[in-house]
C-alpha positions as CSV (number, residue, x, y, z in Angstrom):
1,X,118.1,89.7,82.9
2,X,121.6,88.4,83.8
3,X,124.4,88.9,82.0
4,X,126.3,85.9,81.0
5,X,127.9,84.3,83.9
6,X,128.4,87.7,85.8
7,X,126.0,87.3,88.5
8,X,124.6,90.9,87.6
9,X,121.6,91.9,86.1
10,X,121.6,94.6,83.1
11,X,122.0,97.2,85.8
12,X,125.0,96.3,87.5
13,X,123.8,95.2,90.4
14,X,124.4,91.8,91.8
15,X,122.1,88.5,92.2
16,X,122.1,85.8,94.7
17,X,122.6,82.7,93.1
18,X,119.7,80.4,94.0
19,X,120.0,76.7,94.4
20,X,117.3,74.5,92.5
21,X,115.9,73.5,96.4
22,X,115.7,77.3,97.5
23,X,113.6,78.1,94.0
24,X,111.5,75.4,94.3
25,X,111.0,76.2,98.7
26,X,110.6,80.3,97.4
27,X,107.8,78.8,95.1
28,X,105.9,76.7,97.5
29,X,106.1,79.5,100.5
30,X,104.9,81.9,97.6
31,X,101.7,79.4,97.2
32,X,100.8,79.1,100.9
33,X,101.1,82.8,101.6
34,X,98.7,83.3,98.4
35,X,96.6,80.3,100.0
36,X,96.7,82.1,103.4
37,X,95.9,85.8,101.7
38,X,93.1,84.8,99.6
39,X,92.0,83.0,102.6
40,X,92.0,86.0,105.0
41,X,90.2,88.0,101.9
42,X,87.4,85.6,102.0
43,X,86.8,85.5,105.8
44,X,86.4,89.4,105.6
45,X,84.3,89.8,102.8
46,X,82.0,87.2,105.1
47,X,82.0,89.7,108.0
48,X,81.6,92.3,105.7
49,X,78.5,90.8,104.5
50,X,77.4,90.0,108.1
51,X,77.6,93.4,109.3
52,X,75.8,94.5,106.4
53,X,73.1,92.3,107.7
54,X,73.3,93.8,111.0
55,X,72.9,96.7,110.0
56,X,69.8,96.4,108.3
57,X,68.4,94.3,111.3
58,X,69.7,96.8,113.7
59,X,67.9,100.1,111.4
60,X,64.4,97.4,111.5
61,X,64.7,97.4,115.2
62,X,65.3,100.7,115.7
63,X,62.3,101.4,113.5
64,X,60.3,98.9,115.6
65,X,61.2,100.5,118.4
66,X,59.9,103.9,117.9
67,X,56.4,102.9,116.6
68,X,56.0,101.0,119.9
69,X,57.5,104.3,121.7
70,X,54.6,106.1,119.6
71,X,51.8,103.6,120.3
72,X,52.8,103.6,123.9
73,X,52.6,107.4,124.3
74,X,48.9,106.9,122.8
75,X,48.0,105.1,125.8
């Protein structure tokens, strides 16, 4: 909230004044950095989903692994 030709908001403390160009610039870097975030939030719930898949292929394995180590001490 400014006050009327002061340059100060309701607190007393002072505001750059902000061309139309720099507004309008602010406003599209504000877009691409939202772009970029949501972005970077998608590529890591993907990973997040592929080590969850690891996972379970690495506990299958591991399974595997010691049935064969049991059938092999049958021998």
């Amino acid at each position: 909230m400014s006050l009327a030709g002061t340059g100060q908001d309701a607190w007393g403390s002072s505001q750059p004044e902000l061309s139309p160009q720099d507004t309008v610039a602010a406003a599209i870097e504000k877009e691409r950095i939202i772009k970029d975030i949501l972005s970077l939030r998608d590529g890591l719930r993907g990973l997040m989903v592929r080590v969850t898949e690891v996972e379970s292929e690495n506990d299958r394995l591991k399974k595997d692994n010691e049935m064969l180590a049991v059938y092999i001490d049958n021998l």
